[in-house]
N, C-alpha and C positions, 0 to 999 in steps of 0.2 A: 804388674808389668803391663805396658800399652799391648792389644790386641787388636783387628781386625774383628766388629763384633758379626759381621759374617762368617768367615773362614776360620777364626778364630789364632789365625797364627798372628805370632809377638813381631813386634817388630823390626829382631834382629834378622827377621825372617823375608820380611817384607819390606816394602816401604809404605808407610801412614798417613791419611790424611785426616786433621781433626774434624769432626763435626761438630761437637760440644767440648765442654770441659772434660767428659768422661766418655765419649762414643769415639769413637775412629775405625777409618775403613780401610781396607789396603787400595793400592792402584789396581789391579789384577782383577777385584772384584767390582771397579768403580768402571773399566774397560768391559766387562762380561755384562752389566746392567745395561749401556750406553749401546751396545752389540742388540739386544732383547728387546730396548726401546726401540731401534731404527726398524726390527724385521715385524713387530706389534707395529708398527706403523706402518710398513708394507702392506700386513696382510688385512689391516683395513677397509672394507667397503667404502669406495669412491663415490660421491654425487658425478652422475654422467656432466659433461659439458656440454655447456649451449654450442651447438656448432653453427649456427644461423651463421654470425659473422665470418664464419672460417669457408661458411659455402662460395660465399661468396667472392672471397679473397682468392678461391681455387683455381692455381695455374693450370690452364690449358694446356695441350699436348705441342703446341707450336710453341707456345709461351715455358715448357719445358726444355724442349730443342732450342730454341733459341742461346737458352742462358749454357746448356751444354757446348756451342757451337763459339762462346767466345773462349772454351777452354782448353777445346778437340778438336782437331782438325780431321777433316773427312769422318769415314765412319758412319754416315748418312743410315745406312740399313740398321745399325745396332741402338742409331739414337732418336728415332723412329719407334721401336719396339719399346726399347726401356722408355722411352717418354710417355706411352700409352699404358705401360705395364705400371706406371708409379700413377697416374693419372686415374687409373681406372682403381687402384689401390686407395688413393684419396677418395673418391664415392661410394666407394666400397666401406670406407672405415663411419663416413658419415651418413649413410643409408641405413647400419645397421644401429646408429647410435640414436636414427628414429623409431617413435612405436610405430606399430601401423602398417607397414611396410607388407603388400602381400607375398612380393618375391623378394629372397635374399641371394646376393648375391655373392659368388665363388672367387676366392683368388686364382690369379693365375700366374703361377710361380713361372721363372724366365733361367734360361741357360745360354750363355754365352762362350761360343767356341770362337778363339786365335791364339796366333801365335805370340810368342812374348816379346814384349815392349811396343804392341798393338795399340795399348790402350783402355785395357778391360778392366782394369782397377783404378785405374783415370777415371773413368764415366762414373767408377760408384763415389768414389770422393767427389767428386764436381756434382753430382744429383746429392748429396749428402749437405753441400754448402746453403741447398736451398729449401729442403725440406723444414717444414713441421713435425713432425714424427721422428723418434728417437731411429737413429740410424748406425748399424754396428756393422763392421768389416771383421770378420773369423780369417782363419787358415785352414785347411782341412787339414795341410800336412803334420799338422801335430793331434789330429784325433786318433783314440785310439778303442777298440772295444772298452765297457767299464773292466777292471781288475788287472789291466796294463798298464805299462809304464807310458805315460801322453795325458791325455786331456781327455776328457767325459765326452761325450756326445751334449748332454746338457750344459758344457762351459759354453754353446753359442748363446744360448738362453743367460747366460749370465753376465756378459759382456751386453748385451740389449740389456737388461736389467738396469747394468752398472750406465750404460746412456740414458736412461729414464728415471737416475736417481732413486731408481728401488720402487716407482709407482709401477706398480704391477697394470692397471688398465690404460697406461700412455704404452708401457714396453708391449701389449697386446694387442696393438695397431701399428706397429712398429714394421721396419727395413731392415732386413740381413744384407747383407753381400757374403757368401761363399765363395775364397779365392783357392785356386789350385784344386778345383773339385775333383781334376781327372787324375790326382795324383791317389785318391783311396778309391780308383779302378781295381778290377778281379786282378789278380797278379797271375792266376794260371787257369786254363782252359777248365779242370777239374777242380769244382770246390773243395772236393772231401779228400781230398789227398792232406792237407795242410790246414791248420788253423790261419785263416786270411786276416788277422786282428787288425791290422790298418789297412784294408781293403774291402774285401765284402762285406763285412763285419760292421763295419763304420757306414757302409751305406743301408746295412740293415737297420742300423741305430737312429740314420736320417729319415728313416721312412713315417715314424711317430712325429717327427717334428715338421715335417711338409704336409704331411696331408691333414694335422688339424686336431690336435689331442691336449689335454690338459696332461701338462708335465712337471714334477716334481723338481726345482731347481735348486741347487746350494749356490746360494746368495755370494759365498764366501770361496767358492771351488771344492770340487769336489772330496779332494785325498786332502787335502793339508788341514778342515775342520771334519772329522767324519762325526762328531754329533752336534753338528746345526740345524737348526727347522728349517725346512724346506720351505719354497715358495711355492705356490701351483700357480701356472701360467699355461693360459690355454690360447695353443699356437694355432688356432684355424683361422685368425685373420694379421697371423704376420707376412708379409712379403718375402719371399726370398728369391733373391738373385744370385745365381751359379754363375763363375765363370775359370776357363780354364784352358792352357793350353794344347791340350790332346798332342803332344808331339807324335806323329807319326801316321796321324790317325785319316792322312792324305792316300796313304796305300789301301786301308777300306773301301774311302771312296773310290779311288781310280779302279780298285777290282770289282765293285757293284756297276761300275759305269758301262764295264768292259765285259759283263756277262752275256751279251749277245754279243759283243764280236766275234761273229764264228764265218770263219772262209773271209770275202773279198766286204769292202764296205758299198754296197749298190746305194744305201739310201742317204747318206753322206749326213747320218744326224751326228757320227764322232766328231766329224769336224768340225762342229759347232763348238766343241765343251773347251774349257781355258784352261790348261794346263796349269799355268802358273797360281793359279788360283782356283784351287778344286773346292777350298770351305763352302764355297757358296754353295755347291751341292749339296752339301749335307743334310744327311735325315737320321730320324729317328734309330733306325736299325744299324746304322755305323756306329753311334755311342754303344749299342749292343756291342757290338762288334770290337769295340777299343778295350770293355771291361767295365763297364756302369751295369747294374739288372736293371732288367725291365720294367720292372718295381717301381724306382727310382726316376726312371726317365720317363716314365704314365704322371709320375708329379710332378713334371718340369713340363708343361705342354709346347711354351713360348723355347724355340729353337732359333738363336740367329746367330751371325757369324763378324765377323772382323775381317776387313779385308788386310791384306800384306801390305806394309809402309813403302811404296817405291820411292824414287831418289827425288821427285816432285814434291811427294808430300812432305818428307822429313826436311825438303828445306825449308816449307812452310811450316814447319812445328818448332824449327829453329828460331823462327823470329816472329809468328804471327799473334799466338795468343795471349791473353792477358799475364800468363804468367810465365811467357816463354826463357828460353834457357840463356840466348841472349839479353835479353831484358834484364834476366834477375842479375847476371855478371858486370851489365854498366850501371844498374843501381847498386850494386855492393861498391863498387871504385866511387862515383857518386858522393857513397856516403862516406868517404876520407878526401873526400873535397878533390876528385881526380876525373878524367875525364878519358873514357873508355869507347872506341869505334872498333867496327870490323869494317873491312873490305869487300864487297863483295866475292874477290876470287878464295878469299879465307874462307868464307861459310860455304862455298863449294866442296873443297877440300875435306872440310868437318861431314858434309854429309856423303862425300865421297868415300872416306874411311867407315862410315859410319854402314854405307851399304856392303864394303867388304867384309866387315866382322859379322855381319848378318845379326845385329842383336837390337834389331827397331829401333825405337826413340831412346830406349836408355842408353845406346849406344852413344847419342849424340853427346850425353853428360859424361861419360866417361872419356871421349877424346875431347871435349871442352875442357874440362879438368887438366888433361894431363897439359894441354898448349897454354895456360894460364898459372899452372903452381908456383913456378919460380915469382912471374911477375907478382902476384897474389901473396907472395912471403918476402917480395924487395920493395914491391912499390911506396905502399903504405907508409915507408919511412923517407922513401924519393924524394927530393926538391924537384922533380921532376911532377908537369901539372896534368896532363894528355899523355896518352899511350893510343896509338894504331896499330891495328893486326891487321898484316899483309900474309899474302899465301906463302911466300917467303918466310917469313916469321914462322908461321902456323908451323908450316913442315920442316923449319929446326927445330923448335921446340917439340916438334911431335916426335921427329926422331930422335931427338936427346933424352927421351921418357924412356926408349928402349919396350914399344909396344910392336910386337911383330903380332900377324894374325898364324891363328892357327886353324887346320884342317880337322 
């Protein structure tokens, strides 16, 4: 009877493939070889690469911003930082890949605090478009200590992996984005009261991978193969960039602001500070203060903020950049041969709604959406060649979605 001369099982057992007249392998065992070969080839010794020509190719910090700036609007302070923070990461990767060198130089990991639909996951995909270096976006909100039910602390190490195609020294010069950092915050004033598994727990697990250690990764994820060989990947010259919405974390601020208001105001420095916009104050000791350790926030040096989308900018994100929301809805009509305008007083409206749900930019797609589904499920079959949205138009079709706002 045919066998597997591996595994040895028949092949009523398996399925077989011949080798010879008299050899055959099963699939199972042709899968488990093919797995051995790719991670023997991971863990290979690399010849370094000439970066000569990659020096020179290297985008500046204007030359950075710039290409950010046809895809974000405003946000000036955040894309500033991050374009120095990637830039200084690039000389960084190519300094140490010279011999010779008397000083080496340190990363400096970056944290980004706003509010949501700001922007903050924007900049990392749009710096991601243009990079060299293998570039990976995580969640936080599914990390979990190891031996819970979530994600390893090393599955961020294996999504960079999986963007560097399993080359271990391309993924060790590599860009994280950390989104929703501020969501594995302390969850109570006392650690030891509770086991904080998605909270402090998860940032104690961050603290090996920021500051710079060689780390054991499954290739494969963590729980679902528990005996694959590890990778080792040493994170001391990966980037990584935090960002996250602190909801709330405007009440820290205004009560550090407000620790010397005591009795009448004589020297009138309160009246300086913007209400509306307190991020910009933010320091160090307020992410203390939201639920991050200290730990954690000594390796995030670079601190900048997002400002709040008012009703100016998001008309300008309505229609300015290269891939704005209007744009991409007249080249979809476009491509069925149909020919799609707004009105002016319509994109008012959109951004008018869009500042009452208080929900930033993505607001603006989700009442785009709703004042377009009908036409976008009738048109397409239309003898009809043109379509115009008037504000008129907008606000029936918006009020026939049956979107009310809520408190």
């Amino acid at each position: 009877m045919k066998s597997c001369c591996i595994c040895k099982r028949s092949g009523k057992e398996v399925m077989l493939v011949e080798c010879n007249k008299e050899t055959y392998i099963c699939t199972d065992c042709i899968k488990s070889i093919a797995r051995q070969i790719e991670l023997a080839e991971a863990m290979q010794p690399r010849p370094k690469a000439d970066t000569t020509n990659e020096k020179k190719n290297l985008p500046k910090p204007v030359e950075i911003k710039a290409f950010l700036d046809k895809y974000v609007v405003g946000q000036d302070s955040a894309k500033r930082y991050l374009s120095v923070a990637v830039y200084n990461h690039y000389k960084r990767v190519y300094n140490n890949a010279t011999k010779g060198d008397e000083v080496e130089l340190e990363k400096s990991n970056i944290i980004m605090v706003g509010a949501t639909g700001t922007g903050k996951t924007l900049l990392a995909k749009t710096i991601a478009r243009m990079l060299d270096v293998p570039f990976a976006i995580v969640d936080a909100t599914v990390l979990t200590e190891a031996g819970y039910v979530g994600e390893d602390i090393e599955s961020i190490l294996t999504r960079l992996l999986q963007a560097a195609d399993y080359n271990v020294q391309q993924a060790e010069r590599g860009i994280v984005f950390i989104d929703e950092i501020d969501k594995i915050a302390r969850k109570g004033d006392n650690p030891s009261i509770t086991r904080d598994v998605s909270g402090e727990g998860v940032q104690q697990g961050l603290l090996k991978l920021l500051e710079g250690s060689v780390v054991n990764v499954p290739p494969q994820g963590g729980r679902k193969h528990p005996d694959q060989k590890m990778i080792p990947v040493n994170t001391q010259h990966i980037l990584y960039i935090c960002g996250g919405a602190f909801d709330g974390i405007e009440k820290k601020i205004a009560a550090r602001l407000n620790t010397r208001a005591v009795g009448f105001d004589t020297d009138g420095k309160r009246s300086d500070i913007d209400r509306d916009n307190l991020l910009q104050y933010i320091q160090p000791q307020d992410l203390k203060a939201f639920g991050l350790i200290p730990e954690i926030i000594g390796r995030l040096p670079i601190l900048t903020y997002l400002d709040p989308l008012d009703r100016k900018i998001l008309r300008r994100i309505l229609t300015e950049p290269e891939n704005a929301i209007i744009k991409q809805y007249v080249y979809m009509f476009k491509m069925d041969g149909k020919q799609l305008s707004f009105d002016d007083d319509a994109l008012d409206f959109i951004v008018d709604k869009a500042v009452e749900f208080k929900l930033g930019a993505r607001g603006l797609r989700s009442i785009t959406e709703s004042i377009m589904m009908d036409d976008m499920f009738e048109f397409p079959s239309s003898s009809k060649k043109s379509l115009r949205i008037t504000r008129q138009y907008a606000e029936e079709k918006f009020n026939k979605a049956n979107i009310h706002r809520t408190e």
